[in-house]
Structures are given as C-alpha cells and as structure tokens.
DRENMI-263965 format. One record per residue: x, y, z of N, C-alpha, C, O in turn; residue in one letter. Coordinates in pm, whole numbers, padded with zeros to 5 digits, always signed. Each point is the difference from the previous one (the first is absolute). Layout:
BEGIN
XYZXYZXYZXYZA ...
***
This chain:
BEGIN
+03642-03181-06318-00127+00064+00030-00114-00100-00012+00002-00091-00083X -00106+00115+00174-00124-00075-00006-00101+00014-00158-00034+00083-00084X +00024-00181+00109-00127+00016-00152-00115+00051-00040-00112-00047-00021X +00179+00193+00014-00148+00063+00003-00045-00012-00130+00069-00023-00100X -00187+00040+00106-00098-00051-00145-00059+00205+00009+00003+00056-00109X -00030-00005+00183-00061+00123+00003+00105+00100+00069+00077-00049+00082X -00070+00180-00110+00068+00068+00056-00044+00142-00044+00027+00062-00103X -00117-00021+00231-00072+00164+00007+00096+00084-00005+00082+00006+00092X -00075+00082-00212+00050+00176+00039-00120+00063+00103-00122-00002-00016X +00205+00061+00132-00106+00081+00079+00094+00124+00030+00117-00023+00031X -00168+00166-00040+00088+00083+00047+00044+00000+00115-00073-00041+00090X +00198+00085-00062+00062+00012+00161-00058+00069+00090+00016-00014+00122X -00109+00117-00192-00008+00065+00087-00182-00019+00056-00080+00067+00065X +00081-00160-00114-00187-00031+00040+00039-00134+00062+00030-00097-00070X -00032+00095+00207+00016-00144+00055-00147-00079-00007-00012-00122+00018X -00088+00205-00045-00125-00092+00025-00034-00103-00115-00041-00116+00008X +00077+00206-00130-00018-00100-00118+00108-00140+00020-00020-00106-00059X +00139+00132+00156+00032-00175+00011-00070-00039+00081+00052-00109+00024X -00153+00118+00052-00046-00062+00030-00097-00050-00060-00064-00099+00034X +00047+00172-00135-00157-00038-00125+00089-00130-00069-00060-00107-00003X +00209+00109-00057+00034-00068-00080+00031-00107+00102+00072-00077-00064X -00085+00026+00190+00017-00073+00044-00132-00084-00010-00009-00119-00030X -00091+00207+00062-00129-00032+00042-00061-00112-00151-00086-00088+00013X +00156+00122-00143-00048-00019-00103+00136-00110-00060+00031-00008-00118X +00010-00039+00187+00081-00137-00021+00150-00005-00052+00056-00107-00025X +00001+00224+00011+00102+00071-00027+00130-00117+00047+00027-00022+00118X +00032-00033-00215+00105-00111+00050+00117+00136+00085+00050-00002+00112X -00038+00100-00216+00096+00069+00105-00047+00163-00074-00056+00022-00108X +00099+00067+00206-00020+00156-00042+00133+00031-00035+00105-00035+00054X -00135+00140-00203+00134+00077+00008-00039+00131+00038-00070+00056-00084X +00110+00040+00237+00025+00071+00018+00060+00159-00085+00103+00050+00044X -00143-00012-00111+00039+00106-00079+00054+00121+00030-00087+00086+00012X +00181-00055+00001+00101+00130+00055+00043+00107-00102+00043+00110+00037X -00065-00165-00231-00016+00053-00073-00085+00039-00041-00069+00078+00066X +00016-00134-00261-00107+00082-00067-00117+00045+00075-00059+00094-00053X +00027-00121+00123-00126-00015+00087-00014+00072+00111-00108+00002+00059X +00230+00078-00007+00011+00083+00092+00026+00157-00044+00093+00035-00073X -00165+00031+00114+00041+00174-00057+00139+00016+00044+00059-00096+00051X -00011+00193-00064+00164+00070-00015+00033+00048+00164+00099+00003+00073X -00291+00043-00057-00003+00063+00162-00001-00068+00128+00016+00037+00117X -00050-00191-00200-00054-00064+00104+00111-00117+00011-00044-00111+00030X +00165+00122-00049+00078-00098+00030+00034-00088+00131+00027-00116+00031X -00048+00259+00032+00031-00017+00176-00106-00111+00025+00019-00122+00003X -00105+00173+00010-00163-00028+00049+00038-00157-00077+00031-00091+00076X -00034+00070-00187+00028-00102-00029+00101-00113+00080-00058-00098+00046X +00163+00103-00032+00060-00057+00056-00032-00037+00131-00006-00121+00024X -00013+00197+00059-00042-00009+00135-00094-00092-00005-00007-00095+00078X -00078+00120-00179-00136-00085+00038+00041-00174-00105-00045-00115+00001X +00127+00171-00060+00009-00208-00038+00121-00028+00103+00029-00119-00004X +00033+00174+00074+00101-00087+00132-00162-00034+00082-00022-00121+00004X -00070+00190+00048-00069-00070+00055-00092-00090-00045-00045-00088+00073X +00016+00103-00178-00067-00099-00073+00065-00163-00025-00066-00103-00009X +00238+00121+00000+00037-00096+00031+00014-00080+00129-00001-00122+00015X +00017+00230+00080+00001-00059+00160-00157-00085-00025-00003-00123-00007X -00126+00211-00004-00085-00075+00027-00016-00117-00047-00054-00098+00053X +00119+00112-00187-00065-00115-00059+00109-00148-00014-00029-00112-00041X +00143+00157+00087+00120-00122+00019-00075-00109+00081-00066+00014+00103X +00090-00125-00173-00011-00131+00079-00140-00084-00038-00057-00100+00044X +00036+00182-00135-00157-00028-00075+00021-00107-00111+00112-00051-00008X -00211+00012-00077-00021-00044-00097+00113+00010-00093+00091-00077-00033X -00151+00280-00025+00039+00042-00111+00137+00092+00010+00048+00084+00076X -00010-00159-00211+00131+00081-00050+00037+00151+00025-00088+00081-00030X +00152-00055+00058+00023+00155+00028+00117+00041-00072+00111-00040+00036X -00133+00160-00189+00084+00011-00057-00006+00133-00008-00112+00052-00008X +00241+00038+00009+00005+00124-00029+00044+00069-00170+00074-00058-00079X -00114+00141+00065+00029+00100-00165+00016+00091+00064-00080+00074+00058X +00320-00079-00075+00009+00142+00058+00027+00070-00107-00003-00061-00106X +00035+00201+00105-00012+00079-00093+00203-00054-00061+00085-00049+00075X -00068+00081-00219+00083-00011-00060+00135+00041+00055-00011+00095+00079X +00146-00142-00098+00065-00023+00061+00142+00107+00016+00100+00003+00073X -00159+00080-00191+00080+00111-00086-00051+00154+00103+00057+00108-00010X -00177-00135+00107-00109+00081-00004+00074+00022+00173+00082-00084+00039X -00125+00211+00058+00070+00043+00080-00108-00101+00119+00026-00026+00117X -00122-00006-00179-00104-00058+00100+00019-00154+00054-00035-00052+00106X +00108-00003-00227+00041-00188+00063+00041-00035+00119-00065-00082+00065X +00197+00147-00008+00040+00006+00108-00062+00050+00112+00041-00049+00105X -00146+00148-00094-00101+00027+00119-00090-00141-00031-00011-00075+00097X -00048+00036-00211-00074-00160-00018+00012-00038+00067-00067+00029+00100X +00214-00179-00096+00091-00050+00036-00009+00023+00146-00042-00088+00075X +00081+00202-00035-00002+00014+00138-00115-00023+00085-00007-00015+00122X -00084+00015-00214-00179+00030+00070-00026-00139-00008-00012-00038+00117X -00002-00056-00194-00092-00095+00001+00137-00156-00027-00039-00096-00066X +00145+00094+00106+00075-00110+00023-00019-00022+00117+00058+00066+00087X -00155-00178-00057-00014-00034+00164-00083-00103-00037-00040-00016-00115X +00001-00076+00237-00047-00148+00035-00075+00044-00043-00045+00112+00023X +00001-00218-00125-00163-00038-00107+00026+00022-00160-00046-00049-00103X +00151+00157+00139+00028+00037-00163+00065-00151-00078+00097-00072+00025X -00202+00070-00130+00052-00130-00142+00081+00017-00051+00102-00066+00016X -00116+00181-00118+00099+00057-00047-00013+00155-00071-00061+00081+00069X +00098-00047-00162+00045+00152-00057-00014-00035-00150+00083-00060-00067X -00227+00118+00018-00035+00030-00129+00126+00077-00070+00014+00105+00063X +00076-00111-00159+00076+00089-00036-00023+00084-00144+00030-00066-00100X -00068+00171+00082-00054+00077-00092+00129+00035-00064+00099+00035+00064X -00106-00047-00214+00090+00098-00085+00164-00047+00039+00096+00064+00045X -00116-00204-00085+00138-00074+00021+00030-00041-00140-00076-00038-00089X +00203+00055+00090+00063-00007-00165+00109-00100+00003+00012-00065-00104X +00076+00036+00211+00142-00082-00032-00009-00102+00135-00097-00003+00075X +00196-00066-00061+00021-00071+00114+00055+00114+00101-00029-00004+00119X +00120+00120-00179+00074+00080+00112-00095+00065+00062+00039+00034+00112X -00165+00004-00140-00142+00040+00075-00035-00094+00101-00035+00050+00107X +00035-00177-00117-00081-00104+00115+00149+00034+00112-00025+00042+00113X +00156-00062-00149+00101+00009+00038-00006+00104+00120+00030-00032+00115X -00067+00142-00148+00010+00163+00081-00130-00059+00070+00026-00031+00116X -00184+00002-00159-00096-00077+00086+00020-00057+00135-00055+00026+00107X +00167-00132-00145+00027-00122+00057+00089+00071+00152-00024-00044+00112X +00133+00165-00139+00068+00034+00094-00046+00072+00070+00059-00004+00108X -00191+00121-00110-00051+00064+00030-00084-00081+00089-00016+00028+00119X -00012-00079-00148-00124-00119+00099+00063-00036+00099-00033+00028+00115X +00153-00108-00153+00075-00076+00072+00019+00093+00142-00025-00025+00118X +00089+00162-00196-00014+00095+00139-00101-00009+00107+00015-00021+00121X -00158+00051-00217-00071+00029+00106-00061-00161+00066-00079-00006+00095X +00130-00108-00163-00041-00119+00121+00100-00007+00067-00013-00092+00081X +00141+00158-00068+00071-00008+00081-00046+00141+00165-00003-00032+00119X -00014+00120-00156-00043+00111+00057-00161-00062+00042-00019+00038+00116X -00072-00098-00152-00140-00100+00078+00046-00098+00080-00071-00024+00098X +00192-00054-00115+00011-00101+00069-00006-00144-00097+00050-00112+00014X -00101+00147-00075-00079-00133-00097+00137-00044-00115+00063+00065-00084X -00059-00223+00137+00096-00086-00081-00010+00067-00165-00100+00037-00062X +00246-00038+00020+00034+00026-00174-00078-00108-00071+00020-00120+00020X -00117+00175-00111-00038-00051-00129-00146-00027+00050-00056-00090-00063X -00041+00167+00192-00108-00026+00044-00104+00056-00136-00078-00076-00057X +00092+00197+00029-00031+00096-00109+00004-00101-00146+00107-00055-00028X -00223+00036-00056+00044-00031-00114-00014+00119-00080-00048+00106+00039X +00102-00137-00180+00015+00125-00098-00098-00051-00119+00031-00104-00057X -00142+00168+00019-00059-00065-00163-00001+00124-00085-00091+00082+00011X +00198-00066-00104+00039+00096-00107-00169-00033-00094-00059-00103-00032X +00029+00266+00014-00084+00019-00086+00067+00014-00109+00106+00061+00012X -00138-00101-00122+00027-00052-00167-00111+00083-00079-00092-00044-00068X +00138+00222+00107-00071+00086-00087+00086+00059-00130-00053+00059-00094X +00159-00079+00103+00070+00090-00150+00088-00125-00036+00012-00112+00048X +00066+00204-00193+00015-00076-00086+00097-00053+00051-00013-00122+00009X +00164+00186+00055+00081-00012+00059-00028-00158+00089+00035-00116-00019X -00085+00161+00080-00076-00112+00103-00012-00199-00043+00015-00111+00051X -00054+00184-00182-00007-00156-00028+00034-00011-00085-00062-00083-00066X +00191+00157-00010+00078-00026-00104+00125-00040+00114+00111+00000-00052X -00112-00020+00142+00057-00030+00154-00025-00104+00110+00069-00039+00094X -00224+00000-00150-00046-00077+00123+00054-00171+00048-00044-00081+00082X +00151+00077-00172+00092-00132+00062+00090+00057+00145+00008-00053+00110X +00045+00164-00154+00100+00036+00142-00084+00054+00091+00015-00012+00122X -00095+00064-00170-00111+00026+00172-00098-00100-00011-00108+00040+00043X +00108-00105-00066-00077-00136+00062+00103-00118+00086-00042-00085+00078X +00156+00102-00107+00129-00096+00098+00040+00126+00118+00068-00040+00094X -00105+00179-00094+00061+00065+00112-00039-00055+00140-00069-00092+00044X +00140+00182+00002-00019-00082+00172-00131+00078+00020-00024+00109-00052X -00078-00193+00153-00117+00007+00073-00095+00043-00104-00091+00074+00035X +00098-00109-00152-00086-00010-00086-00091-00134+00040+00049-00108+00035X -00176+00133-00046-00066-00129+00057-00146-00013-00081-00085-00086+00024X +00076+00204-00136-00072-00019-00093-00023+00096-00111+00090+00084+00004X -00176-00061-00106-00006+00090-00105-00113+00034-00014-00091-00082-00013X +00073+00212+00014-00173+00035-00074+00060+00047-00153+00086+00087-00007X -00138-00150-00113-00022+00032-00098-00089+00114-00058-00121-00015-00019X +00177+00109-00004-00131+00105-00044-00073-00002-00166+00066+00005-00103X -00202-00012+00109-00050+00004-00143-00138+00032-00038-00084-00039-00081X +00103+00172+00223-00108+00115+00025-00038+00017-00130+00049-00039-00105X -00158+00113+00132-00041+00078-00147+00058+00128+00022+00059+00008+00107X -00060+00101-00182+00051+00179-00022+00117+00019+00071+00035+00117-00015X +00100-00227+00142+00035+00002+00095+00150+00004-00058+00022-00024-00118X +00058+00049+00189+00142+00042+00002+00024-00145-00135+00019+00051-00111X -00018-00144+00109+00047-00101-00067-00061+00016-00171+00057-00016-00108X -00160+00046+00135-00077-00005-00150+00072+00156-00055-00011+00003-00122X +00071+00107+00168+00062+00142-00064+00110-00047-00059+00042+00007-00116X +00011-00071+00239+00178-00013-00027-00001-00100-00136+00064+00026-00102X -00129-00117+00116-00010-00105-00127-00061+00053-00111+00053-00023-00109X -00151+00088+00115-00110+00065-00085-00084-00121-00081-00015-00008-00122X -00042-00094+00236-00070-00087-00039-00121+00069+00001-00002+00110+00055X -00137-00171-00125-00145+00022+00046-00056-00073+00077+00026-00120-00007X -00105+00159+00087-00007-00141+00089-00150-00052-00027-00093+00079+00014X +00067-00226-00056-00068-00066-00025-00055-00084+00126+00075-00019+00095X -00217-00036-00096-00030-00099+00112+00031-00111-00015+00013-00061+00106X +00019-00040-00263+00088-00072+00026+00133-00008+00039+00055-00099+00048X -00006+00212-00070+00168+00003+00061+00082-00045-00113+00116-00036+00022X -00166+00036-00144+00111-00051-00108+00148+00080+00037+00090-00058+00061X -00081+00210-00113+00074+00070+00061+00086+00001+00074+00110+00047-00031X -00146-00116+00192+00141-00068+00071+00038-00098+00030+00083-00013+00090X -00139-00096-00165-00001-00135+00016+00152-00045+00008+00033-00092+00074X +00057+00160-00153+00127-00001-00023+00053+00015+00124+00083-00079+00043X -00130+00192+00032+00080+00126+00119-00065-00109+00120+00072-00029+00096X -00195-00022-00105-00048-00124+00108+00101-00108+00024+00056-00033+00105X -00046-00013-00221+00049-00127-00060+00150+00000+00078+00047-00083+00078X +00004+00200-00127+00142+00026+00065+00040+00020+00158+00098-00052+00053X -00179+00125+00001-00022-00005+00148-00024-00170+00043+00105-00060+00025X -00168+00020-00019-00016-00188+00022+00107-00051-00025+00052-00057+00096X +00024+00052-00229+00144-00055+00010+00116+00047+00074+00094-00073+00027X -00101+00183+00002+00131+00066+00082-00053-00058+00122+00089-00060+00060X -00253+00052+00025-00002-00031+00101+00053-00143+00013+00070-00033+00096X -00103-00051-00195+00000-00141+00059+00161-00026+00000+00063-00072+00078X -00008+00156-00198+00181-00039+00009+00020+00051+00154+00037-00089+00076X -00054+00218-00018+00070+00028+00098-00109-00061+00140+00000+00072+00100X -00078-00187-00096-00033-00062+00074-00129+00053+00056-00042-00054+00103X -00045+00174-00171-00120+00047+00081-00097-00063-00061-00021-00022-00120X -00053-00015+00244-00119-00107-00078-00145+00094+00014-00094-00021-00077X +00090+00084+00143-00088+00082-00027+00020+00152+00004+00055+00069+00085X -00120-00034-00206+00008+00144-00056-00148+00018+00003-00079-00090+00027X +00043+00231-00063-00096+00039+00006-00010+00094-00118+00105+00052-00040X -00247-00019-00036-00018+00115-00099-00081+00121+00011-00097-00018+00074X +00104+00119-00116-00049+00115+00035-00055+00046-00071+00035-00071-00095X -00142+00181+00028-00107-00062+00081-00101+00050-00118+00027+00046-00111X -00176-00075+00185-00151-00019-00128+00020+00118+00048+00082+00020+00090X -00165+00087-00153-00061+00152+00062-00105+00018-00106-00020+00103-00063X -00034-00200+00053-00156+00020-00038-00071-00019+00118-00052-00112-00002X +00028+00171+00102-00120-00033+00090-00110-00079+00015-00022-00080+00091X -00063+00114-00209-00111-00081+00008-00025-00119-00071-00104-00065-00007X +00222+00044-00049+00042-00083-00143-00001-00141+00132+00071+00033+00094X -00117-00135-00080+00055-00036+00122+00000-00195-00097+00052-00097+00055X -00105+00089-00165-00013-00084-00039+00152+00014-00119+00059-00101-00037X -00026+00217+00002+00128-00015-00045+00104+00015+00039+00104+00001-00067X -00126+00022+00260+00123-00015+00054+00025-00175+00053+00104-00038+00055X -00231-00059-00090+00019-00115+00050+00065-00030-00145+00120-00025+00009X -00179+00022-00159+00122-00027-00079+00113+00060+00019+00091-00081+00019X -00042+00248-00013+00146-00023+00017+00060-00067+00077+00105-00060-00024X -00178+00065+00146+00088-00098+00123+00044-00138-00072+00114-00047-00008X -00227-00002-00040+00038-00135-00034+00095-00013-00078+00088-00084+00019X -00089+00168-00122+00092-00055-00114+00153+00074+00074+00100-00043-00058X -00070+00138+00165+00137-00026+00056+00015-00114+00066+00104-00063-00015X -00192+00023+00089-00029-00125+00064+00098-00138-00085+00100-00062+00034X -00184+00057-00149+00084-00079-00074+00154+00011-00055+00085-00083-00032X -00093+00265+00037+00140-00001-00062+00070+00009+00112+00093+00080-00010X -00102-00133+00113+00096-00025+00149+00020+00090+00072+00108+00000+00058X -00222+00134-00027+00022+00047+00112-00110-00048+00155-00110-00053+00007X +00194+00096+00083-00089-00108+00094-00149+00077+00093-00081-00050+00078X +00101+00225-00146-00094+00074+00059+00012+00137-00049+00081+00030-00087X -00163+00054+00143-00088+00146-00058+00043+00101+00091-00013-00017+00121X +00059+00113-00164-00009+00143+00104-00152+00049-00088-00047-00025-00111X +00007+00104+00224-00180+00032-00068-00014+00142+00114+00051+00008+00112X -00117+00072-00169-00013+00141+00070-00133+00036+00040-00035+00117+00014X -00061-00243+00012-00168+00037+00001-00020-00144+00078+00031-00108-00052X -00079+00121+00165-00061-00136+00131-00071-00060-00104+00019-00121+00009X -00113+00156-00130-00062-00066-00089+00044-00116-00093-00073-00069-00071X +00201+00062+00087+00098-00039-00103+00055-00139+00114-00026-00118-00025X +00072+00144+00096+00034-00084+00112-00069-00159-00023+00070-00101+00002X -00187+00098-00020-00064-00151+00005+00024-00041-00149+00058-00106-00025X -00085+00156-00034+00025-00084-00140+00160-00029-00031+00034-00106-00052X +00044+00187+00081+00148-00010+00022+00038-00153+00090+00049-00106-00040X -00084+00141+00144+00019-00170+00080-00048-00052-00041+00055-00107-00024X -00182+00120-00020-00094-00186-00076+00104-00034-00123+00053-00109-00021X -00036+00255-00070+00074-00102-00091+00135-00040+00013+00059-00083-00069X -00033+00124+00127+00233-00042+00046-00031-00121+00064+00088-00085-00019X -00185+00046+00091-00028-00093+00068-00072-00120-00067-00121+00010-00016X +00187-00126-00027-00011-00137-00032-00142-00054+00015+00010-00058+00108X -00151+00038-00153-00103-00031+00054+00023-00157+00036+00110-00055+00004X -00228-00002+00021+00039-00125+00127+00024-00113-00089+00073-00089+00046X -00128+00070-00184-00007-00098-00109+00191-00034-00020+00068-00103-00001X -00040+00233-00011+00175+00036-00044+00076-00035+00102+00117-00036-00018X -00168+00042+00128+00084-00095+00154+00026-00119-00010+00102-00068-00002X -00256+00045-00006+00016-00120-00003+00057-00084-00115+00006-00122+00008X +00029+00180-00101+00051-00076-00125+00176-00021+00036+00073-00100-00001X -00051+00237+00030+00115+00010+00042+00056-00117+00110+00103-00065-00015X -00193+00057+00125+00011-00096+00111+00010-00116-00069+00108-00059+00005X -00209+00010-00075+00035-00133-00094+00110-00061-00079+00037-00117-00012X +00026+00283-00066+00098-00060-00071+00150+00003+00083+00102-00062-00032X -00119+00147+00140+00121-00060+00097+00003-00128+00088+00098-00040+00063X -00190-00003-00066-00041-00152+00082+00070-00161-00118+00057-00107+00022X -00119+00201-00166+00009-00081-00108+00192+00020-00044+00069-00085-00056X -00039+00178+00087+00143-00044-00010+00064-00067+00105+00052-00109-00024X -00045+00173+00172+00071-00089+00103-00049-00164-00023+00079-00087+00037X -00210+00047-00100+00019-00129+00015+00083-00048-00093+00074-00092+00033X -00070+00141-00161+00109-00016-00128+00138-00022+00049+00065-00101-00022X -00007+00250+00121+00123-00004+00053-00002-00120+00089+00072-00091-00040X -00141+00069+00156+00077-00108+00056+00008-00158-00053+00037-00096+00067X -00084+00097-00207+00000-00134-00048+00106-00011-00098+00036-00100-00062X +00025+00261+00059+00115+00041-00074-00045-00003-00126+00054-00071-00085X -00150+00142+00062-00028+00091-00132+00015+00151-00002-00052+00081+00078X +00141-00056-00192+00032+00136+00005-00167+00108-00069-00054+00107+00027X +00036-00193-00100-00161+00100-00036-00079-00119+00005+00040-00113+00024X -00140+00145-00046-00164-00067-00047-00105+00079+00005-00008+00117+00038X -00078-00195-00083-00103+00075-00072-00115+00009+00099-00031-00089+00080X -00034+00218-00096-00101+00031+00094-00077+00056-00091+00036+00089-00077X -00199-00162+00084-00097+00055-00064+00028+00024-00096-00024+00118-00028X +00103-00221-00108+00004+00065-00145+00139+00044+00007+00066-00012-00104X -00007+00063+00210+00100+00120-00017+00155-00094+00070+00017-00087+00086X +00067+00160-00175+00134-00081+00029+00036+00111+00077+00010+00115-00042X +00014-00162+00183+00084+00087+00082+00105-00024+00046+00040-00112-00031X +00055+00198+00123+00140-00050+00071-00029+00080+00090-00114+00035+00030X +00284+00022+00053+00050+00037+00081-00048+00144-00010-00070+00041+00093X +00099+00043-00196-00034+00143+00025-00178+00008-00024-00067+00090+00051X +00010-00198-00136-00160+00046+00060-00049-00002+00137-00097+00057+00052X +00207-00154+00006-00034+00019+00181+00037+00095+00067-00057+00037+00103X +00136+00004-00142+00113+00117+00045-00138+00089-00022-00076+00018+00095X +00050+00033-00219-00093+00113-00002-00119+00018+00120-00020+00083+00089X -00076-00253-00153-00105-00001+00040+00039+00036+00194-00063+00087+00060X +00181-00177+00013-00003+00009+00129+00029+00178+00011-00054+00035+00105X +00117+00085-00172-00003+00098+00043-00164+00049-00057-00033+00105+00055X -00029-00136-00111-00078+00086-00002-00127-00029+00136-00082+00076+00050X +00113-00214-00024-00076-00057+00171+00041+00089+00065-00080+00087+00033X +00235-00075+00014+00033+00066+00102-00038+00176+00003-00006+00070+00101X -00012-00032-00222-00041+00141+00046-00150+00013-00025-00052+00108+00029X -00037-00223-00087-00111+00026+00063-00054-00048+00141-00101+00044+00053X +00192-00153+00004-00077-00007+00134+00105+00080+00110-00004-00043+00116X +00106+00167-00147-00019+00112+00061-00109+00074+00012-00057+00033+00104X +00023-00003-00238-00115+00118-00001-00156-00101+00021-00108+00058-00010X +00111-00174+00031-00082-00056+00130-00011+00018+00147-00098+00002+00075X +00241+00011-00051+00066+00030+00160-00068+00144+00024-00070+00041+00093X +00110+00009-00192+00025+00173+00043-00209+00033-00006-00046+00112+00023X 
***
C-alpha cells in the first residue's frame, strides 16, 4: 500500500463530503459502510460509495472501504458493491484471528474474480480493535493481502472496554498495545501502518503531539474523522526539509565510505553503517512519493 500519512473516515453514504476530504488534502478516504451508516441506510450507502469509487478511481487519493463485520449478513452485499477498479483496499472491522483475514481473503477473491480484476488487486488492513486481535496480531499481520494495520487507541471506543484501559492524551495506557502492533508489522514485512484515531476535535495542537509521538514510535500515518485534522496529520508524518536533507547527507556520507571499502564511518559526530542508510534511504523514498502525489 501507498504511504498514506492521512486517511479520512467519510460516510458511504454522503458522497459529497469525499469530495470535501479530498478538497482538504486527504492522502486517502476511508469510505464507511459501518459505524457511520444507519441500519436503514445500508443500501443507499453502498450504491453511492461504488460510485464514488468509479468517480474518483485514477485520482490522487487512496480509496479505502469499512465494510461492515464479517459475522454480519451485510459483508457479502459490501463485497459485492464496492470491489471494482479504484478500490485500495478493505478496512476490516472486528477481526480477531488469522482464520478471519482467511474467509476476507476468499470472499474477495470471488468477487475480483466475478469484476474481472487480477487476484490480490484488493488490499486487506485488519482493524486492531479487541483484545483477541492483538493478543493475535503476529498471524494477521503475515495473512495473505494484508497490506497494512490500523492500530486502535480511540478514546471511550471498542478497544479501551475490552481492555478496560482509561484513556489518557499521553497514551501511557497503550503504549504497550502500540508498541506491539509496530513489531508484528515490521516482522511480517509492513512498513507502513497507520493509528487510529484523536477525537478531540478542537484539540488540534494535541493531535499534532499525538501524531508525533506515534510518529516516533513507527507508525507511518493517521486515520482522522474531521477535514480539520487532515493538515496537521500530513505536516507531522511528513519529514520537514532540515530532516531531508540530513538524511540526503548521511547517505552520500556512507556510499563514499562504501566504495573506499568502509563498512561504517562517521557522519557529523555520529558513527554510522549499513542499516543507518538502509533507514535514512527508506524514509527518502516515501517522502518523495508523497512529493509525487
């Protein structure tokens, strides 16, 4: 999956607000087919994010769906509605084991077979709301078409009951349940995950500290439910120009080391090698995507 640094909840069934979350810098929308949709309005929903995806395929921004749970009689009408050209991938709500992404994975498969569209077009990003979930999240982070993780560490939200944490604005609380999501990703190869989410609204100066400090603890971006939230989310996931360029320096400062056949040397004070290049060159490459984009 692309590197989104931002990622709008917009309901399914209001196509105009994606166009607000587009309008307002939105690396990608998640489409909402669940919490966010009434019981009545499922239909209406669906219909209107298949076209929302037609319109908006081939664009910029990410196009991600939240279909309703998988236990639930409604997944499979989902599935059927909005697997088609443009779709990123499939928010997955209320996933507990690997044998969940598993039943995901075949169900899809159907319907890109029934669109036309090559196996494995669809990615899958398991939401990491219960306990199950991430007393688990090594085997559903290696399942097939897994292609990323939202970490949940909402406030009042499915994750904070099941645990019976309090939820704090530093996040002491899930630093553990954070901490753990990042290692299962990087063992099973996902380099970018994402966390979920501020719901202080107006709080907008303590959603740039939380961002940051996941930032540091290695996630690579924000799901956010308010166009307000959107800019401070990308400024901070996003490297300012001082940090480029440092980065640019200390990969220049090793290749000259390597081809004189030095395994490290020192840059600016700092003893480096092979994996500070390694880092510093991925963190170039996914910011001068989100230059491209």
């Amino acid at each position: 999956m692309k590197p989104y640094r931002s990622l709008l909840f917009v309901p399914g069934h209001k196509p105009d607000w994606a166009d607000k979350g587009v309008r307002a810098g939105a690396h990608a929308l998640i489409l909402d087919l669940e919490d966010a949709v009434p019981s009545g309005a499922k239909d209406e929903a669906r219909t209107a994010t298949a076209g929302t995806l037609e319109r908006l395929a081939g664009g910029p921004t990410g196009l991600v769906v939240r279909v309703n749970p998988l236990e639930t009689e409604l997944f499979g009408k989902d599935v059927a509605a909005v697997v088609r050209p443009g779709l990123t991938a499939l928010l997955l709500p209320k996933v507990y084991s690997r044998d969940d992404v598993l039943a995901y994975d075949a169900l899809v498969t159907a319907a890109e077979i029934e669109r036309g569209l090559p196996r494995g077009t669809v990615g899958l990003i398991p939401s990491l709301e219960t306990a199950r979930s991430l007393t688990n999240v090594d085997e559903i982070a290696s399942a097939p078409r897994v292609v990323s993780l939202m970490a949940a560490a909402a406030k009042d939200a499915d994750i904070s009951r099941e645990v019976g944490f309090t939820w704090s604005p530093g996040g002491l609380e899930t630093l553990y349940l954070r901490s753990k999501v990042v290692l299962a990703a990087r063992s099973a190869g996902l380099e970018h995950i994402v966390l979920g989410l501020w719901q202080e609204l107006r709080d907008l100066d303590g959603l740039r500290v939380f961002a940051r400090a996941n930032r540091d603890l290695g996630f690579g971006g924000q799901v956010v439910i308010h166009p307000s939230h959107v800019g401070p989310v990308n400024e901070t996931y996003t490297p300012d120009a001082a940090e480029l360029d440092r980065l640019r320096r200390l990969v220049v400062a090793y290749e000259g080391g390597a081809r004189t056949g030095q395994g490290a040397v020192m840059f600016e004070g700092e003893h480096i090698d092979l994996a500070h290049a390694q880092r510093a060159r991925s963190v170039l490459a996914v910011a001068g995507h989100n230059e491209e984009e």
